[in-house]
C-alpha positions in Angstrom: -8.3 0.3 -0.2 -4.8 0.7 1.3 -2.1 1.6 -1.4 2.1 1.5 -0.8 3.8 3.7 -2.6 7.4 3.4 -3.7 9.3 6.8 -4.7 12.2 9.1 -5.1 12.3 12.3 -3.0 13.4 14.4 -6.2 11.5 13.8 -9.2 14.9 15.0 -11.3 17.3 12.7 -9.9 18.4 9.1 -11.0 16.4 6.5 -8.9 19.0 4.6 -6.7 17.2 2.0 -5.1 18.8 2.9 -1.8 17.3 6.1 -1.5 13.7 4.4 -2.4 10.9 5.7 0.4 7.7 4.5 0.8 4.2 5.7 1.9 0.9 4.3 2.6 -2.2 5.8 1.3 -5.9 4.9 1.5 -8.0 5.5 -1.6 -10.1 4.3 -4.2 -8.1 3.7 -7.1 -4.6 4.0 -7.8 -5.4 6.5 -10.0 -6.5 8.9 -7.0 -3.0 7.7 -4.8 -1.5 9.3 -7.8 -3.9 12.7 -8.0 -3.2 13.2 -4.3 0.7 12.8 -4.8 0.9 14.9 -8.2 1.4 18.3 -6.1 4.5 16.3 -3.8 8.1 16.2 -6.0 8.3 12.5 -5.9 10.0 10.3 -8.7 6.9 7.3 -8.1 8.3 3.8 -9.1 5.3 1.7 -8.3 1.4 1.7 -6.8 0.8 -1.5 -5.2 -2.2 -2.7 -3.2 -2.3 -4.3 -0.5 -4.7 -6.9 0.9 -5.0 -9.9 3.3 -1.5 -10.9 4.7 0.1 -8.7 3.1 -1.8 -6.0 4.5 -1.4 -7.3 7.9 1.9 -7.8 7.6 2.8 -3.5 6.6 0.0 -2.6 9.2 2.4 -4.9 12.1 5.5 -2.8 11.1 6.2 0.6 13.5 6.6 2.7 9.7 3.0 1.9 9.0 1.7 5.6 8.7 -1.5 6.0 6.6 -2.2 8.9 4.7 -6.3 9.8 3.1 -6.3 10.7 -0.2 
């Protein structure tokens, strides 16, 4: 399963939702997106799956970049 991954660079600043990032990881379980992050300083605001268009629609844009967790 392919998760996207909205977060903060800094995990002790303010969240401004301009500086929001986001990643693209494949694993099992959000729970494991969130294991392989836990090392990285990020502030994460949400784990969110994605499937049918929705996935097609990430994997058409030139910042789709997958990551294994």
């Amino acid at each position: 399963m392919i998760y996207k991954v909205y977060y903060q660079e800094n995990k002790h600043e303010t969240p401004v939702r301009e500086n929001t990032k986001t990643l693209y990881v494949e694993a099992s379980s959000e729970r494991e997106v969130r294991a392989y992050l836990k090392e990285r300083n990020y502030n994460i605001e949400l784990v969110q799956l994605l499937e049918g268009n929705y996935l097609e629609y990430e994997q058409a844009s030139p910042n789709f970049h997958l990551e294994n967790a």
